[in-house]
C-alpha positions as CSV (number, residue, x, y, z in Angstrom):
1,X,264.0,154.1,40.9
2,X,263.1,157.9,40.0
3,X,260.1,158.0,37.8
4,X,260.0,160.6,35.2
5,X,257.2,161.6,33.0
6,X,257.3,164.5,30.2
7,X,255.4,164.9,26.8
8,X,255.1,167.0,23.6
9,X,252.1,168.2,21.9
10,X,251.4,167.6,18.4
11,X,250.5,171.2,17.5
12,X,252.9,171.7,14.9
13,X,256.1,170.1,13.3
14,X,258.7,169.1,16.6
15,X,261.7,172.2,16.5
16,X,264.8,172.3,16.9
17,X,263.8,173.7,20.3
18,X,262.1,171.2,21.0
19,X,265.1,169.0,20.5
20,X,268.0,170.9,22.2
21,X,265.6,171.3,25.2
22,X,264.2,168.2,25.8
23,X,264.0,165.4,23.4
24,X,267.9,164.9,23.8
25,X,268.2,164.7,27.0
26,X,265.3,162.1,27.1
27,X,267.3,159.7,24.9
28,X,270.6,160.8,26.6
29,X,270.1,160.6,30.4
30,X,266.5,160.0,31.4
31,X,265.5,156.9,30.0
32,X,268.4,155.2,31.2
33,X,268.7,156.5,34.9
34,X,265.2,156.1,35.8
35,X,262.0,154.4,35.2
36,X,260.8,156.6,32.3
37,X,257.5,157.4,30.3
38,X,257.3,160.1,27.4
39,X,253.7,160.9,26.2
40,X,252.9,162.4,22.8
41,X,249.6,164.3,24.0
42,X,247.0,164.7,21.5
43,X,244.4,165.8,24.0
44,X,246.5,169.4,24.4
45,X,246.3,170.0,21.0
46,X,242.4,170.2,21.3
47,X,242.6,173.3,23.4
48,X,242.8,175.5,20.2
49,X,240.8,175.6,16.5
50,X,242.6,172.5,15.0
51,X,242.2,170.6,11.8
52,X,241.7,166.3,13.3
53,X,243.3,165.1,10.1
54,X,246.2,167.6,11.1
55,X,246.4,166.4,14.9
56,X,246.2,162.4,13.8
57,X,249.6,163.2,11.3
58,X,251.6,164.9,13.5
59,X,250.5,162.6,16.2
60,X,252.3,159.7,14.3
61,X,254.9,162.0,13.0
62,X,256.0,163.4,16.9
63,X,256.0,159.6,17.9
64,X,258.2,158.6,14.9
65,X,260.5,161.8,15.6
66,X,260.8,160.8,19.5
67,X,262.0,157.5,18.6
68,X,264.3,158.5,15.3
69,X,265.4,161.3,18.5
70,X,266.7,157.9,20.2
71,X,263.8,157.0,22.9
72,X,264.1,153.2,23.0
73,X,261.1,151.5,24.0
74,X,263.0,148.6,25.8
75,X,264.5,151.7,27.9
76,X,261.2,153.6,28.7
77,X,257.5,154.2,27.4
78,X,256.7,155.9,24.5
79,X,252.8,156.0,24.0
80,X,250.4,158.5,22.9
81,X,248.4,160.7,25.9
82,X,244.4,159.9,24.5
83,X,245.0,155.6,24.4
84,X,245.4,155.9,28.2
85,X,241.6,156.6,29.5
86,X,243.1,157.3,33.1
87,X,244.2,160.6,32.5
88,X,240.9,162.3,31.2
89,X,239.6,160.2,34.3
90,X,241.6,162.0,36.4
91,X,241.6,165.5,34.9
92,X,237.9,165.9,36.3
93,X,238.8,164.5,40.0
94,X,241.4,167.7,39.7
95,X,239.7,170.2,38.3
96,X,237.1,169.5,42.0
97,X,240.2,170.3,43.4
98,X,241.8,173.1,41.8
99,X,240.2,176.9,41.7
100,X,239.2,179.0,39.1
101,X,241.6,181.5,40.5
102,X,244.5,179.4,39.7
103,X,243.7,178.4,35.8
104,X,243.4,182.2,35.6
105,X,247.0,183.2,37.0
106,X,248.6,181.0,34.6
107,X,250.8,182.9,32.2
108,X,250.5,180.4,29.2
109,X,246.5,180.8,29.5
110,X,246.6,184.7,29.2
111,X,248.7,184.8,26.5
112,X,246.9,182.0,24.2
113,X,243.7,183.5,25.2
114,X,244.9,187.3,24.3
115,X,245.9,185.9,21.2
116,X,242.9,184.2,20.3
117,X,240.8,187.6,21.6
118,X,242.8,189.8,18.9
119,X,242.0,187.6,16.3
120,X,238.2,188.1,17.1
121,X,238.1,184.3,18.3
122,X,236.6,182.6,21.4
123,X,238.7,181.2,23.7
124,X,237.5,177.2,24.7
125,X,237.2,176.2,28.0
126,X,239.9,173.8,27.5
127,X,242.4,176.5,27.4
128,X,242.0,177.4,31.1
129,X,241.7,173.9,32.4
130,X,244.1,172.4,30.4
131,X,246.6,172.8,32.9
132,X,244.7,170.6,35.1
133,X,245.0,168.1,32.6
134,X,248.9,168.2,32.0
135,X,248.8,167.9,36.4
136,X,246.9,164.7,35.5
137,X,249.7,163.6,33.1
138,X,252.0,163.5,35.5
139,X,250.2,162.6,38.8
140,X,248.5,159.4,37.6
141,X,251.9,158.2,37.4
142,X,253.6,158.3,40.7
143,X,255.8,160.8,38.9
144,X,259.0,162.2,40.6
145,X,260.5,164.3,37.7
146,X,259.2,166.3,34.8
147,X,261.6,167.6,32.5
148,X,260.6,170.3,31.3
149,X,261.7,174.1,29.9
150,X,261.3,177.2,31.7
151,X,257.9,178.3,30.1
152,X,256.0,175.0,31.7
153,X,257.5,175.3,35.2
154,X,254.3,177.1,36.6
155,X,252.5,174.2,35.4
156,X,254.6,171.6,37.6
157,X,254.3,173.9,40.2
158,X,251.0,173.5,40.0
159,X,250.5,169.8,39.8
160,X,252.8,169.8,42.9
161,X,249.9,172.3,44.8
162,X,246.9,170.2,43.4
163,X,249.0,166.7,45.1
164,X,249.5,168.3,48.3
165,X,246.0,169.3,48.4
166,X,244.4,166.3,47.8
167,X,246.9,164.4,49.7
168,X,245.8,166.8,52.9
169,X,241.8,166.6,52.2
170,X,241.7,163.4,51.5
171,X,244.5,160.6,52.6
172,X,247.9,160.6,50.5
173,X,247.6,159.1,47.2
174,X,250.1,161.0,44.9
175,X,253.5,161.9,45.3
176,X,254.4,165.1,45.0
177,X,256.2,166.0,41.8
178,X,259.6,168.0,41.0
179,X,260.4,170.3,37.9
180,X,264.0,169.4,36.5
181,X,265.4,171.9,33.7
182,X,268.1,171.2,31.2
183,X,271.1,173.4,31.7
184,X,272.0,174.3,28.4
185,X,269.3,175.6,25.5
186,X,266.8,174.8,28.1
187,X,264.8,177.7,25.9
188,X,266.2,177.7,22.2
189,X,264.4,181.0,20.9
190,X,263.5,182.2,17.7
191,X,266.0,183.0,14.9
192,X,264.0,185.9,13.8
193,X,262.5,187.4,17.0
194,X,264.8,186.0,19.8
195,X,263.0,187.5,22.5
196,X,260.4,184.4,21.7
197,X,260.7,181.1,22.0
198,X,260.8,178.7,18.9
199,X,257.5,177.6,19.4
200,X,256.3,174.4,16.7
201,X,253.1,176.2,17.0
202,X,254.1,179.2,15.3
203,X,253.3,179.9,12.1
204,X,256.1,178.5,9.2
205,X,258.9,181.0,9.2
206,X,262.4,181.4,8.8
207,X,263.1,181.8,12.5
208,X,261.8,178.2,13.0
209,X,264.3,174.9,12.3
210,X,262.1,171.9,11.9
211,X,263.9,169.0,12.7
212,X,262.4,167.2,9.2
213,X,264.1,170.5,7.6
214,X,266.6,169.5,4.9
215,X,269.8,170.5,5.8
216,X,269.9,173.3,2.7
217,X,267.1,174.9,4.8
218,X,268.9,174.6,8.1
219,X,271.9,176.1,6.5
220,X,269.6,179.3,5.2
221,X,267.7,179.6,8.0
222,X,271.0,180.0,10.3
223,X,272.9,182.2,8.1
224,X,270.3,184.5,7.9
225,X,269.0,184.6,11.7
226,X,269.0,187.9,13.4
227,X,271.8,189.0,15.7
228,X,272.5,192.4,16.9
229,X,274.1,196.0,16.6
230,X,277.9,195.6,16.8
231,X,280.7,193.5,16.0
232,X,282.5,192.3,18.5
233,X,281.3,188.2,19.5
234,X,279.8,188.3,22.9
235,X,277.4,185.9,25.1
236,X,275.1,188.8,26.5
237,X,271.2,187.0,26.3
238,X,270.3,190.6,27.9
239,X,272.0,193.1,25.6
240,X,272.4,191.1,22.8
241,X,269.6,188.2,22.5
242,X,270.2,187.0,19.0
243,X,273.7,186.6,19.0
244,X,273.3,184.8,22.7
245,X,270.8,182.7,20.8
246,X,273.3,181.3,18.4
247,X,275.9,180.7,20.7
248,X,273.3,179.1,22.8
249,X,272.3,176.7,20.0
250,X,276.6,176.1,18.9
251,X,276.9,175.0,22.1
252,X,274.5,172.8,22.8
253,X,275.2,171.2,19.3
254,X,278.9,171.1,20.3
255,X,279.0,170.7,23.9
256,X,281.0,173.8,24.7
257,X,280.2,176.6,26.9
258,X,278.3,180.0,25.0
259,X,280.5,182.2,26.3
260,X,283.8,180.5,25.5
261,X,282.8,180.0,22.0
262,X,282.4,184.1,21.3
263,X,286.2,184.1,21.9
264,X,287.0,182.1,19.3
265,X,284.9,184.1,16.8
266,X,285.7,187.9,15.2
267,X,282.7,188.0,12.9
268,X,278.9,187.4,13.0
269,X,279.1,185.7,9.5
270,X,281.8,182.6,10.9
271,X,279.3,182.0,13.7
272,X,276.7,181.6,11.9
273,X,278.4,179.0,9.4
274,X,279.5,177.0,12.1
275,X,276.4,176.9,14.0
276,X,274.4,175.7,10.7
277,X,276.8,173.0,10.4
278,X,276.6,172.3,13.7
279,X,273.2,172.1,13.4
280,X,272.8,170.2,10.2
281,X,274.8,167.3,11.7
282,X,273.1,167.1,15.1
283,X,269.8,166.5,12.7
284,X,271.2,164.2,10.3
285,X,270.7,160.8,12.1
286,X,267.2,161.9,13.3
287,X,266.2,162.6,10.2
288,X,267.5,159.5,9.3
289,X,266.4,157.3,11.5
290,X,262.7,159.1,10.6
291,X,262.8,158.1,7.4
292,X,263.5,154.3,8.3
293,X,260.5,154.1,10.6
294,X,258.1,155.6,8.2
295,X,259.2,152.7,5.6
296,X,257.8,150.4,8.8
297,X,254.5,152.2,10.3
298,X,254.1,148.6,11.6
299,X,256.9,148.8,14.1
300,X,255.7,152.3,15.4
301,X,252.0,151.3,15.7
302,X,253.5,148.4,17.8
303,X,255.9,150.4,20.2
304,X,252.5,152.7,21.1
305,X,250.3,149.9,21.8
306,X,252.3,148.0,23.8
307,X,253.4,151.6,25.8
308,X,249.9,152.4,26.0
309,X,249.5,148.7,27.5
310,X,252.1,149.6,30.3
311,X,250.8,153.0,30.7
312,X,247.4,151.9,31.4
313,X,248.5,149.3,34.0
314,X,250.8,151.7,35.8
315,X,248.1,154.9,36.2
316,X,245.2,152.4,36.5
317,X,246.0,151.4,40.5
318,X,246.4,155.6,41.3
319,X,243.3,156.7,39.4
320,X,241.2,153.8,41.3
321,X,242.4,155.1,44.3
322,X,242.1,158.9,44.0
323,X,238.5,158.2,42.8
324,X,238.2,155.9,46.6
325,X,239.7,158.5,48.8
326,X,237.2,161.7,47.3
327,X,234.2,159.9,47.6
328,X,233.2,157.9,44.3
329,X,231.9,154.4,44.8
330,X,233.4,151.3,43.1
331,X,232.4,149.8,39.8
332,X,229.9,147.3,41.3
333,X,231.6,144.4,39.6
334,X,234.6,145.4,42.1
335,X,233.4,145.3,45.2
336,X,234.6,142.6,47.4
């Protein structure tokens, strides 16, 4: 069975970006066509200047939301990224395998670290390596599959060079990962500034849609999203990015095609009430279901220690034998 591995990082309240692009399809095809883990990971969100108190709650909250989104832990395994010791153990056995060279070509890194730069900050060595660590996340695994959006391609891409590598130096021990990208709202963007993504790690805005957003706030939020000069309703993401944007979200709320659904509308003002509706009922049971497993933190706590279990036991056997094949001795208690 295909083994498929993907996580989110609790840096700020889960979108409904994050949602469209990924947590859906999760629920809706991955955990039930292959042998599935999804990893809320905590250790990412250490990269930047971060309140711990913060990370802890929306630690819990982004493994409550992935449920409430429908992951069922019968299906697949839901745990979170720092209960699972193998994958800092492997992050180091990587980073003696990747190059500086390589951290530094990766987009995400120069745009965090400009950021942090223009707001007279440092920028942590975590930053660069991190995605090291994320190739770890899926590698200790046996992974096949990582869904992911557009933006984190280059970081499979390099998990899949970092395998090969080590497979070639030093005896095959990982398989060799794929990128797989949803094809619809694979990037939902921002309502305000659609030429960004809606990022949970922006700052609170009207061009962001929390999924914990009640539905009033959806509703505002939509209606008063940016589109573009003109009248006429047309799916053009080049010409006309914010209007594509909302047609983008319709349809993936609706499960009809962007540019079929401009035909069907003559003013930007319809669109937009539709698409708040549309997206005010695609939230309703999540939010729903949220608020029944926060009544019962008991049941929650539960599903992540026993994924964590399983976790642990699946990377456990790789880890060991990455750490073999580069050189490292045994624990003495297991020699033979």
């Amino acid at each position: 069975m295909t083994r498929v591995f993907s996580g989110v990082k609790p840096t700020g309240h889960l979108t409904l970006g994050n949602y469209l692009g990924a947590v859906r399809q999760w629920a809706a095809e991955d955990q039930h066509r292959s042998d599935a883990l999804f990893c809320v990971v905590d250790l990412h969100a250490l990269t930047v200047d971060h309140d711990p108190a913060r990370v802890r709650r929306l630690s819990r909250q982004a493994a409550s939301l992935l449920l409430a989104a429908g992951l069922d832990p019968e299906l697949c395994t839901v745990f979170v990224q720092s209960h699972v010791d193998e994958h800092a153990r492997l992050s180091y056995v990587l980073e003696c395998v990747a190059t500086d060279g390589e951290m530094r070509r990766m987009i995400q890194y120069k745009e965090k670290a400009a950021r942090e730069r223009e707001r007279g900050g440092s920028v942590r060595l975590s930053l660069l390596t991190y995605p090291v660590l994320m190739a770890a996340d899926i590698l200790a695994y046996g992974t096949d599959d990582v869904p992911v959006g557009n933006d984190q391609t280059q970081h499979v891409e390099l998990a899949r060079d970092l395998a090969v590598r080590f497979n070639q130096r030093y005896g095959h021990t990982f398989v060799v990962p794929r990128a797989t990208n949803p094809t619809v709202a694979a990037r939902v963007m921002n309502l305000q500034e659609p030429a960004s993504k809606m990022g949970k790690s922006d700052d609170v805005g009207p061009g962001i849609v929390y999924l914990l957003d009640e539905p009033d706030v959806v509703r505002k939020k939509v209606m008063r999203a940016v589109t573009d000069s003109g009248r006429e309703v047309v799916y053009d993401p080049g010409a006309r990015p914010g209007l594509a944007n909302l047609l983008d979200i319709l349809a993936a709320c609706t499960g009809g095609e962007p540019a079929e659904l401009a035909g069907a509308y003559d003013s930007y003002g319809a669109l937009k009430k539709d698409t708040a509706e549309a997206v005010v009922e695609v939230l309703r049971p999540v939010r729903k279901r949220h608020k029944e497993l926060c009544a019962d933190a008991g049941y929650v706590e539960g599903v992540l220690r026993k994924g964590a279990e399983k976790a642990r036991g699946m990377a456990r056997p790789t880890v060991d034998a990455a750490y073999r094949a580069i050189g490292l001795l045994p624990p003495v208690n297991a020699a033979r």
